[in-house]
Phi, psi and omega in degrees: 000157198257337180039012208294308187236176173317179170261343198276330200256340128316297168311348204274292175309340204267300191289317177306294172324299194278354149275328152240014141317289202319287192304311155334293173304285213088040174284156167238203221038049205272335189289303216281341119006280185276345165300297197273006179306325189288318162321271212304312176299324228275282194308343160270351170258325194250353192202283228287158173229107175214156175219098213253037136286349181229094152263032130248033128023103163269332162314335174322119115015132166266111140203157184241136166254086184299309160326079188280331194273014144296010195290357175270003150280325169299326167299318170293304151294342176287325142300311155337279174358312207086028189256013171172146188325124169320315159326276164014295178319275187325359180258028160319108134119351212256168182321133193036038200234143162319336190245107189271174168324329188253187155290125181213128167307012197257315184287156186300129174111342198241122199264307201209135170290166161188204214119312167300117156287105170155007184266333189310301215275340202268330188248341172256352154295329181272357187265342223257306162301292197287307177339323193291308185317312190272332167092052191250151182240014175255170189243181167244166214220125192222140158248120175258228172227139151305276180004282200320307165354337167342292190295145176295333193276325147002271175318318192298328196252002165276340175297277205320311174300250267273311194283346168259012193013078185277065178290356178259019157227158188218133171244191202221061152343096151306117173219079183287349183093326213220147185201138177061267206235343164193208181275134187339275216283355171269353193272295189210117174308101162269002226239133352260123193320303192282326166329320179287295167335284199310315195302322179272020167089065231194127143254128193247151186251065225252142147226216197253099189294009167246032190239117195272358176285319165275268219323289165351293178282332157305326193289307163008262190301334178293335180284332183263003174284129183234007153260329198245162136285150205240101171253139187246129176266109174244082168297115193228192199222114183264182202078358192305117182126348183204104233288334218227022155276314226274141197014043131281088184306002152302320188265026151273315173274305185292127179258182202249115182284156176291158194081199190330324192286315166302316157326294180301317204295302175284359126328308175289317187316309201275002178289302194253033167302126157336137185265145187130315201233176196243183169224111170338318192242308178240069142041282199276336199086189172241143210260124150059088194248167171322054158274180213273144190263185192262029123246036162312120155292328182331328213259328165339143158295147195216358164268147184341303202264010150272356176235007193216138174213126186325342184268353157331299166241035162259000000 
């Protein structure tokens, strides 16, 4: 475990970071970024066993965040850590720099690329059979997308865990509700979600993934299950952290453009900054900043289905 600062002052930094990687790049996924900031913190301060003068370990804790275009929470946090320069961070997305857009195995800290969705829980499940296979005790750690869930190899690879009683992986549902173009259950209907999960032979946990006392206490119990693999449902918000992100499904794609958005996003941010820690890039926040005037669209519904309708093809 890295312990050095909070999961709270971590998460804080994560969100920072990640509006300006985002904003720097013109990268997207910036909502899903801050959703899963609290998973990522929680785990990198309070549950991984890493080490990031040896980060291949071989004793190491395994993880992969297959919700790979979320990837500049894993970068951020990895960099806190000490596992490659904080600097570092800013060439997010640009022309020849490790830290691509998805997740890449090239940087230090990082066990699998991703980004294909629906691969992750399949490779930390099989990394997971050998530990077992090798009589090894650490565990893995897969954080996924609800979206993802989508996918059939998902399934394929909670059958396989259940059916090895893999009690040394544990998964993560970011289950922010929204994916792509809308909301989960209008894209392809899971619900009900921990039924599924539970059918398959899973112990489930579900809370509130932006609450670190339930991450925390989630984690717990998934370390003391000595029969299942463990899945945690973490209803989280996506965009959480930045009042005019939040379940807006514009900002799956869209970074924070120079002017009101980037201004206003680090501002909210630095209202509810942590005591302890600094901020890299605007010290002060920003003095006399941009805001947006009343015929900003930002507030708009911005999903598929407030604007495409069934009868179209019925």
């Amino acid at each position: 475990m890295m312990g050095k600062i909070t999961s709270e002052q971590l998460a804080w930094k994560i969100r920072r970071h990640g509006i300006e990687m985002t904003h720097l790049s013109r990268g997207s996924h910036v909502a899903a970024i801050m959703s899963v900031a609290d998973i990522m913190a929680v785990l990198y301060t309070d549950v991984l066993k890493v080490n990031p003068q040896n980060p291949k370990w071989e004793n190491r804790d395994r993880m992969i965040l297959s919700k790979g275009h979320a990837g500049a929470s894993i970068y951020a946090a990895l960099a806190e850590n000490n596992f490659f320069s904080v600097e570092e961070l800013k060439t997010h997305y640009q022309n020849g720099s490790r830290l691509s857009g998805h997740v890449s195995h090239h940087l230090p800290g990082v066990d699998f690329s991703t980004g294909s969705l629906g691969h992750g829980l399949s490779a930390g499940v099989g990394m997971a059979y050998a530990a077992k296979k090798d009589r090894k005790d650490h565990k893995v750690y897969v954080v996924l997308g609800d979206g993802e869930c989508d996918e059939g190899a998902v399934w394929e690879a909670a059958l396989f865990a259940n059916h090895y009683n893999l009690n040394n992986i544990v998964a993560i549902v970011d289950h922010n509700h929204m994916q792509s173009l809308d909301y989960c259950e209008r894209t392809l209907e899971m619900e009900p979600f921990c039924e599924k999960w539970k059918a398959f032979g899973w112990k489930v946990i579900e809370i509130d993934g932006n609450d670190h006392k339930d991450l925390k206490m989630a984690f717990e119990k998934a370390k003391l299950e000595k029969e299942k693999p463990t899945v945690i449902i973490a209803n989280t918000i996506k965009g959480k952290g930045i009042s005019f992100m939040e379940k807006n499904i514009l900002w799956h794609y869209r970074f924070p453009h120079n002017g009101w958005e980037y201004d206003c996003a680090v501002n909210e941010l630095h209202r509810n900054k942590p005591e302890g820690i600094e901020d890299p890039y605007t010290p002060e926040g920003i003095k006399d900043p941009e805001l947006p005037d009343n015929n900003e669209e930002i507030n708009d519904d911005h999903t598929l289905g407030n604007t495409w309708h069934p009868n179209y093809w019925k």
